[in-house]
SEVEX-646799 format. One line per field, with one value per atom (N, C-alpha, C, CB): residue number from 1; residue in one letter; y, x, z. Coordinates in pm, 1 decimal. Atoms other than C-alpha are relative to their C-alpha. Glycine has a CB too. Example, Ala and Ser with C-alpha at 12.3 -4.5 7.8 and 13.67 -1.06 7.14 Angstrom:
# SEVEX-646799
i <- c(1,1,1,1,2,2,2,2)
aa <- c(a,a,a,a,s,s,s,s)
yy <- c(-119.0,-450.0,120.0,2.7,-119.0,-106.0,109.0,46.2)
xx <- c(89.0,1230.0,90.0,-99.2,-82.0,1367.0,-77.0,41.4)
zz <- c(0.0,780.0,0.0,124.6,-6.0,714.0,73.0,-141.5)
This chain:
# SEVEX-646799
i <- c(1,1,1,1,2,2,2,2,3,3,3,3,4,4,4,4,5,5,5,5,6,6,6,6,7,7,7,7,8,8,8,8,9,9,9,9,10,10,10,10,11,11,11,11,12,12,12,12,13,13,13,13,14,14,14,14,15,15,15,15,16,16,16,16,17,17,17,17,18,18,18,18,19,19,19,19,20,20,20,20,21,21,21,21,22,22,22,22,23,23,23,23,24,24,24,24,25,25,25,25,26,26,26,26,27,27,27,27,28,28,28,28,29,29,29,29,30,30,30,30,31,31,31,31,32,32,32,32,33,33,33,33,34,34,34,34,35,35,35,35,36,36,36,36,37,37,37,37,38,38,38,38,39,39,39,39,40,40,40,40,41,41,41,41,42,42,42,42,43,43,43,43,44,44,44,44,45,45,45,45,46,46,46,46,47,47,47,47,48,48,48,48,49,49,49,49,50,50,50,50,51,51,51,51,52,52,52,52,53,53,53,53,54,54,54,54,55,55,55,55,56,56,56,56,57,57,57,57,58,58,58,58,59,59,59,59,60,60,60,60,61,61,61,61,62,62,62,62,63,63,63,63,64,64,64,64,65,65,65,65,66,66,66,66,67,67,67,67,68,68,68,68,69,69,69,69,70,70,70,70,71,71,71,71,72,72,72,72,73,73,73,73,74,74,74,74,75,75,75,75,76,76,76,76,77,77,77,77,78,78,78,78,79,79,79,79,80,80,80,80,81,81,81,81,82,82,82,82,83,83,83,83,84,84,84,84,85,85,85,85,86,86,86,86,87,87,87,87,88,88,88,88,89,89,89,89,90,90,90,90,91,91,91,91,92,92,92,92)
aa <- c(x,x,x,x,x,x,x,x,x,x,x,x,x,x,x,x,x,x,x,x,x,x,x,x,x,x,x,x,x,x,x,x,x,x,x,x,x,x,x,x,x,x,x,x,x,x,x,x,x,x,x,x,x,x,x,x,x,x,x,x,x,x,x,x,x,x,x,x,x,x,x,x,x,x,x,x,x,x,x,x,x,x,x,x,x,x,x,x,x,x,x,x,x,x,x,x,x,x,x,x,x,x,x,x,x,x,x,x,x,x,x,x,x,x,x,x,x,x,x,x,x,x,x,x,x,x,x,x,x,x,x,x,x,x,x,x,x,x,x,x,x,x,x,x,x,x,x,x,x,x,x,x,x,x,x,x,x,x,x,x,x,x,x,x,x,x,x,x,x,x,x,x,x,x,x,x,x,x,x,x,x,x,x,x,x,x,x,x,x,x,x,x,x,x,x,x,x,x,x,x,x,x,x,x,x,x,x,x,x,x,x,x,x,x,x,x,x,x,x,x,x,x,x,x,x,x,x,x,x,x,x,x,x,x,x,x,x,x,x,x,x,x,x,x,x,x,x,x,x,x,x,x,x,x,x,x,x,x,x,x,x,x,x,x,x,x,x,x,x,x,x,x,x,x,x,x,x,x,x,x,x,x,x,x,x,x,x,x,x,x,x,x,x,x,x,x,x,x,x,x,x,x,x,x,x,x,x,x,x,x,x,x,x,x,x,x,x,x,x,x,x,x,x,x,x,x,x,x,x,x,x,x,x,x,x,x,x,x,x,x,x,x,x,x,x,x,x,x,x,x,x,x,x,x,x,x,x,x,x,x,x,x,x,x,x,x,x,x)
yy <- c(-49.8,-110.8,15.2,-94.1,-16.8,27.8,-56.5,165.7,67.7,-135.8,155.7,-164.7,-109.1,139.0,-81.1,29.5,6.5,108.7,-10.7,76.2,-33.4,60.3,58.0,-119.4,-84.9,297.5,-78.0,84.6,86.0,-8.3,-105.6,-82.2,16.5,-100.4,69.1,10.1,-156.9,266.2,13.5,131.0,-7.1,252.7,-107.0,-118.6,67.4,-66.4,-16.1,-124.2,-50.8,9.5,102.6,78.9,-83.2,339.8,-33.5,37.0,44.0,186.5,-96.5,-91.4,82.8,-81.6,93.5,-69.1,-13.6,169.9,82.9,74.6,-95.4,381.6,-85.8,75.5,93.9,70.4,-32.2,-121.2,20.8,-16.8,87.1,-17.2,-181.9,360.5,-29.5,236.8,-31.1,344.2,-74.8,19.6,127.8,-2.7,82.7,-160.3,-26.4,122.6,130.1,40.3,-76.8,449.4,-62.7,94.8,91.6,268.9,-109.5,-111.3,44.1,50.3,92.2,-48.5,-104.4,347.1,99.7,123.5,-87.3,532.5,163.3,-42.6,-144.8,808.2,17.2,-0.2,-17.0,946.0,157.6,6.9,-104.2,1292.4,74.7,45.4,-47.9,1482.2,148.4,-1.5,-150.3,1819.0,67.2,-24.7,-65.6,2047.7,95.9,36.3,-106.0,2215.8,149.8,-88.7,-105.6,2496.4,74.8,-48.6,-52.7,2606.4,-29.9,-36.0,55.1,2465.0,-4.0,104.2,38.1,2292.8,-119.7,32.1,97.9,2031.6,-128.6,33.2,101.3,1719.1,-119.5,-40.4,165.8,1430.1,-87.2,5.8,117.6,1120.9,-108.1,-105.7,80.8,921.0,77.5,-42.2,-83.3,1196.7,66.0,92.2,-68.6,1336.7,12.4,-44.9,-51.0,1497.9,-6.7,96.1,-26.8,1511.8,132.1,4.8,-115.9,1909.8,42.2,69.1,-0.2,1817.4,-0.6,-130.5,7.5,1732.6,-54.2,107.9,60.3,1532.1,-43.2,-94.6,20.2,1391.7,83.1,-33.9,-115.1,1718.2,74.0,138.6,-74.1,1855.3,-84.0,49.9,94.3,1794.0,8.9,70.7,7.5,1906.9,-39.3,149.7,27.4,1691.1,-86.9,-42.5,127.4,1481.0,-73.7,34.0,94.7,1233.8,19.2,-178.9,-29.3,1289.3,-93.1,132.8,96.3,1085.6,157.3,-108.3,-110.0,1287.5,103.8,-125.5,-128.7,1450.7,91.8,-74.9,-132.0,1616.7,68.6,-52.3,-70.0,1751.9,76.8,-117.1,-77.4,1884.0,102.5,-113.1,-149.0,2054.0,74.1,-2.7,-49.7,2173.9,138.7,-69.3,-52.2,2332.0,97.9,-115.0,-56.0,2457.0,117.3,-162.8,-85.3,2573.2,118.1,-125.7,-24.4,2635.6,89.9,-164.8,-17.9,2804.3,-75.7,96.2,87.4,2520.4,23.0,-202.8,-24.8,2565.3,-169.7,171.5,115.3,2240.8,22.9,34.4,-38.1,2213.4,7.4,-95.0,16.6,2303.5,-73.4,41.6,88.1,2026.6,-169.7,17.7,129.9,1715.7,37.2,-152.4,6.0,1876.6,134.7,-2.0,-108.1,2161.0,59.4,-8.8,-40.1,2214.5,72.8,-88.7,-34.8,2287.4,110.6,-141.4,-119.8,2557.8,134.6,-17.7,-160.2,2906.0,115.0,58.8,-99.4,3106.4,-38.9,27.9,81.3,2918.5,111.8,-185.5,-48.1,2962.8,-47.2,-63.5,-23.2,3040.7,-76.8,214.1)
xx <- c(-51.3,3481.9,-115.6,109.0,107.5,3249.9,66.5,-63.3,-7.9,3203.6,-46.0,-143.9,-48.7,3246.2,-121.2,198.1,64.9,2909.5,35.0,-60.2,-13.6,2940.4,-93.8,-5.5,102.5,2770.3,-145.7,56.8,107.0,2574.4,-43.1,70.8,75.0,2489.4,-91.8,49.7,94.3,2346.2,-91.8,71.0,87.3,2198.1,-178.0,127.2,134.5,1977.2,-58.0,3.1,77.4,1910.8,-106.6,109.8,70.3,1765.5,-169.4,90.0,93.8,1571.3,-131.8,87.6,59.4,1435.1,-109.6,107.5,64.1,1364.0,-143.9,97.0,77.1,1186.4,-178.1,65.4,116.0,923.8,-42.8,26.2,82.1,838.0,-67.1,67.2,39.4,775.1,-133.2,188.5,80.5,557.5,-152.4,57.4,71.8,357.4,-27.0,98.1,90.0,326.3,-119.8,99.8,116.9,144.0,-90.1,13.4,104.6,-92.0,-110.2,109.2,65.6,-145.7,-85.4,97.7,-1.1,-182.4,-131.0,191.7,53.1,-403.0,23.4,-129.2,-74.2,-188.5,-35.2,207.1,46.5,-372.0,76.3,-202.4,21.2,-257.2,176.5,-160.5,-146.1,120.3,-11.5,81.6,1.4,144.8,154.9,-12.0,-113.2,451.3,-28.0,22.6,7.6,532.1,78.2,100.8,-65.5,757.0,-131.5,112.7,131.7,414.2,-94.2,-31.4,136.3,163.4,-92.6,-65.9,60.4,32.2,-19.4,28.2,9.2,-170.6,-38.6,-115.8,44.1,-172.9,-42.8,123.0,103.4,-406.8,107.5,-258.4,-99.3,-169.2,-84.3,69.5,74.8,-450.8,-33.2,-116.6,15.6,-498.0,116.2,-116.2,-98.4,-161.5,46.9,86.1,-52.5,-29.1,141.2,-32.5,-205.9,320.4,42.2,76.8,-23.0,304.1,35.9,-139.5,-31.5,295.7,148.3,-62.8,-86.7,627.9,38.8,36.3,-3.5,579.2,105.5,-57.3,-127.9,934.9,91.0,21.9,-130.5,1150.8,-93.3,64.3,13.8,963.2,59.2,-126.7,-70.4,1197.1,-104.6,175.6,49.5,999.2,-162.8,28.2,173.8,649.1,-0.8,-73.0,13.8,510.9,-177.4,35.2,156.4,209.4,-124.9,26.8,110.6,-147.5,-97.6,-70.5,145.1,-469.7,-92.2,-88.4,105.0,-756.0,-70.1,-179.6,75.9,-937.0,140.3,-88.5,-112.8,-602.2,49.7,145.9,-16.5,-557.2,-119.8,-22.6,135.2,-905.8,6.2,-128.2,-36.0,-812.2,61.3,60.2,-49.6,-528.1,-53.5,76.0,34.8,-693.2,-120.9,-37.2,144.2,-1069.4,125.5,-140.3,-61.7,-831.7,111.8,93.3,-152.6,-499.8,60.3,86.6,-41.6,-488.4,120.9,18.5,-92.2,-304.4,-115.0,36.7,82.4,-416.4,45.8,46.6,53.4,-550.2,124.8,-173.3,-92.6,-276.3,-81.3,108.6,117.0,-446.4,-32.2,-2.7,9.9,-357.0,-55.8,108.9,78.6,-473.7,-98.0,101.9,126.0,-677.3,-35.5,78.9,101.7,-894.4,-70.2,-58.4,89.0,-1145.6,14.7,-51.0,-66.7,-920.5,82.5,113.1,-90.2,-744.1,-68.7,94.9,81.4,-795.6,60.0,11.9,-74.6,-548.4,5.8,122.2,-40.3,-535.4,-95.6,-47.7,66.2,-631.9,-153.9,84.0,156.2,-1025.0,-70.9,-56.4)
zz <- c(125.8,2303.6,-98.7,-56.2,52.1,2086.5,-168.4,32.5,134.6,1712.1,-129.7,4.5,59.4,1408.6,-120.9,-22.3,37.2,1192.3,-176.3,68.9,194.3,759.4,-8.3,-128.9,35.6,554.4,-40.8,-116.8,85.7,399.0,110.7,-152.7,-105.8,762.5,-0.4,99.3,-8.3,794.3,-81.2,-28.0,134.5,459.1,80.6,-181.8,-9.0,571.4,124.5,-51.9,-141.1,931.7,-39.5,116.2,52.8,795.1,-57.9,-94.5,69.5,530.5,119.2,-123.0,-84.6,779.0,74.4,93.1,-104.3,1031.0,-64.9,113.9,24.6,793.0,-1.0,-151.0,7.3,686.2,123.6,-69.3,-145.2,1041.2,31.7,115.2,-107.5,1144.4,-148.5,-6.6,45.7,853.2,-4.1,-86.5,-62.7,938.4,126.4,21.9,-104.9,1281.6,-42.7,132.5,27.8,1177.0,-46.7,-73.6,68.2,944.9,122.6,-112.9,-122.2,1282.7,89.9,78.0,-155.3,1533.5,-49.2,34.4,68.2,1266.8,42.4,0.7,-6.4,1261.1,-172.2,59.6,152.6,948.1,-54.3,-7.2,33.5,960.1,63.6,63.0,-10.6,923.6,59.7,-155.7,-82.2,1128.4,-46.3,207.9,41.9,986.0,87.4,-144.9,-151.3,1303.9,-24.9,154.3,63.1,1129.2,-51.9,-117.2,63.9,883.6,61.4,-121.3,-79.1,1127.2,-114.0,133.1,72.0,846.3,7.9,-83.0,-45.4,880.3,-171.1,133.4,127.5,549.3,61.0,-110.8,-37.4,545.7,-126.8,-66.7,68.3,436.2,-110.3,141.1,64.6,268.4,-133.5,85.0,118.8,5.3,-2.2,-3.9,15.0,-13.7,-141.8,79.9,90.4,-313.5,-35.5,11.9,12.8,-488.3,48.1,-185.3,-1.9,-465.8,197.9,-87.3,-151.1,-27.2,-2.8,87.7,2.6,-65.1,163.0,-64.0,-139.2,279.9,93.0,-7.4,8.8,260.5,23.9,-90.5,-43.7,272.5,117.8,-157.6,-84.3,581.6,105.6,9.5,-122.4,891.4,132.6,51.6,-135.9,1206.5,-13.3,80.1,27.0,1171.0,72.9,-142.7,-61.6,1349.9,-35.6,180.0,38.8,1310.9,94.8,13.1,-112.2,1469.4,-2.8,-11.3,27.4,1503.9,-54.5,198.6,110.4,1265.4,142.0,-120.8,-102.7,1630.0,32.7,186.5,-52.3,1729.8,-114.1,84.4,172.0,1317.0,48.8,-180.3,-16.5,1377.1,128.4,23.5,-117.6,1705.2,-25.4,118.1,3.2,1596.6,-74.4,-17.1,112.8,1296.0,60.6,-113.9,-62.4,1497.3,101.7,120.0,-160.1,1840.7,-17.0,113.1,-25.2,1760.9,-136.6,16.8,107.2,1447.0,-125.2,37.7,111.0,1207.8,-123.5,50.0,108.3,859.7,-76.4,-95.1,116.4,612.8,-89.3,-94.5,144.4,319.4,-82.1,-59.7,119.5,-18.2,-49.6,-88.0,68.1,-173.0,33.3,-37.8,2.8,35.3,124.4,22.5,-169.6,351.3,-53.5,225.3,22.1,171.2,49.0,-48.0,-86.4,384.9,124.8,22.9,-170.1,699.8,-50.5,97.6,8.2,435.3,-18.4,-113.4,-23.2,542.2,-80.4,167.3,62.3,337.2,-119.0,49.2,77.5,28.6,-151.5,56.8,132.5,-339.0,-6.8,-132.8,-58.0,-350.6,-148.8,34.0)
């Protein structure tokens, strides 16, 4: 028989899971957010409010050499606002 979850279970599972996921990156040195929709790549240590890091759904986390591949190989572009250097379309 399965057990029927409260919202204010959901609420602090959520919350929980979010702080761990964010401890482990910090561990894993996952420095760098990839927005797989814009193949845009933001550096998390300089991140900006204007990233808006939070409302992108399809991202996932990288170590800094696979940001740099993506960006040299694969055509991903730097965001303007916290990875400059890696932006190729941006304001000059």
């Amino acid at each position: 028989m399965q057990k029927d979850i409260r919202v204010d279970q959901f609420i602090l599972i959520f919350i929980l899971h979010h702080k761990i996921m964010k401890k482990l990156r910090k561990i894993l040195f996952l420095n760098y957010a990839v927005n797989l929709r814009s193949r845009e790549v933001h550096r998390i240590k300089t991140l900006h409010h204007n990233c808006h890091l939070e409302k992108i759904k399809c991202k996932v986390y990288v170590w800094p050499i696979i940001a740099h591949i993506l960006c040299r190989y694969y055509g991903y572009n730097g965001c303007w606002w916290c990875f400059r250097e890696k932006d190729t379309n941006g304001k000059k």
